[in-house]
C-alpha positions in Angstrom: -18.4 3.3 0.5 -16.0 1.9 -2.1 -14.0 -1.0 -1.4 -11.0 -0.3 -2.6 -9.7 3.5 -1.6 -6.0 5.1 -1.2 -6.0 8.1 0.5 -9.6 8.8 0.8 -10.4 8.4 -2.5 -11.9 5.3 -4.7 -9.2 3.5 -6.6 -10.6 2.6 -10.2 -9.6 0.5 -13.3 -7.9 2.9 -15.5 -6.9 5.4 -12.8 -2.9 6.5 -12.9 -0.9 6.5 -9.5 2.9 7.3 -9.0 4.8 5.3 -7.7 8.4 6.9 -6.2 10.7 3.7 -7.3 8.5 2.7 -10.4 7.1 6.1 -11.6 3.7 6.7 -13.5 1.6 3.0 -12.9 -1.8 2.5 -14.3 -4.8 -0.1 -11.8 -5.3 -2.5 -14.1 -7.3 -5.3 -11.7 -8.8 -5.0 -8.4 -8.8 -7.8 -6.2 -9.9 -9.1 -2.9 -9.3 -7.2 0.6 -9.0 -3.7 -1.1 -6.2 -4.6 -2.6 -5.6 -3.3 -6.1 -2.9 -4.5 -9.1 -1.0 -1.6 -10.7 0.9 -1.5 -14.1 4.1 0.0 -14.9 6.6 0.4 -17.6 8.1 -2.1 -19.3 5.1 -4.3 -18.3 6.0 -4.5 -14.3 2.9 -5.3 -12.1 3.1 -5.0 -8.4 -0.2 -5.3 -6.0 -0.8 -2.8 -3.6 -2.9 -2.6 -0.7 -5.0 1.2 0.6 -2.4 2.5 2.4 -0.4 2.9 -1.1 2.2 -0.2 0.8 3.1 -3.4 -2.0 2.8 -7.1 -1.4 6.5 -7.7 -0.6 7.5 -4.0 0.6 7.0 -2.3 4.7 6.3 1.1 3.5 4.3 3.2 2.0 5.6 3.9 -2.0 2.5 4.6 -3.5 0.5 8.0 -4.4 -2.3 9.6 -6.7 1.0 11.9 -8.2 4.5 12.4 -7.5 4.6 13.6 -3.4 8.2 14.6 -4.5 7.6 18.5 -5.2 10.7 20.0 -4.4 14.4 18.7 -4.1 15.7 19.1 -0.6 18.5 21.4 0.2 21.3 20.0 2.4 21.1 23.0 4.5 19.1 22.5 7.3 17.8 25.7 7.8 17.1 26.3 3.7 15.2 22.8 4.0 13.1 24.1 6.9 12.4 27.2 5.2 11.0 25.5 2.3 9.3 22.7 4.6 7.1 25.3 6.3 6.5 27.6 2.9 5.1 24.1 1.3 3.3 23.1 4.2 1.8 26.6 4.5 0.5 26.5 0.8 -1.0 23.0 1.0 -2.7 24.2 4.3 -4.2 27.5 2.6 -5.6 25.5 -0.4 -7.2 22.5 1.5 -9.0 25.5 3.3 -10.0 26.9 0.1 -11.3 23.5 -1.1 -13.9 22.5 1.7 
């Protein structure tokens, strides 16, 4: 099993992750403990650990892409709506996956 893995998956040198504060970040070093260094614009490095959580952060900020797919309506109900339709789509293609 690789050693160092976000979300399931082996986190390599080269391999682009998205950030929702610093955007579009590219692993440039892996280090000890599964931990993993990551790249960003304007030459900003921040060190993450598997669960996608930074060094000096308490939650989670880091993804393979953008988890951001749709902009929330204030509307509770319209948000709910759209909640379930999303949910219902991811759900459907994970089952077409395995």
């Amino acid at each position: 099993m690789a050693t160092h893995v976000l979300d399931g998956d082996p986190v390599n040198l080269g391999d682009t992750v998205h950030d929702v504060v610093y955007g579009v970040g590219e692993v440039v070093e892996l280090k000890v403990e599964g931990r993993f260094r990551v790249r960003f614009a304007g030459n900003k490095f921040y060190v993450y650990d598997g669960n996608g959580v930074r060094a000096d952060a308490r939650q989670r900020t880091l993804y393979w892409h953008d988890p951001v797919l749709v902009i929330p309506n204030k509307d509770d109900i319209s948000w709910t709506l759209a909640r379930g339709l999303c949910r219902a789509m991811i759900d459907k293609l994970r089952e077409m996956t395995l």
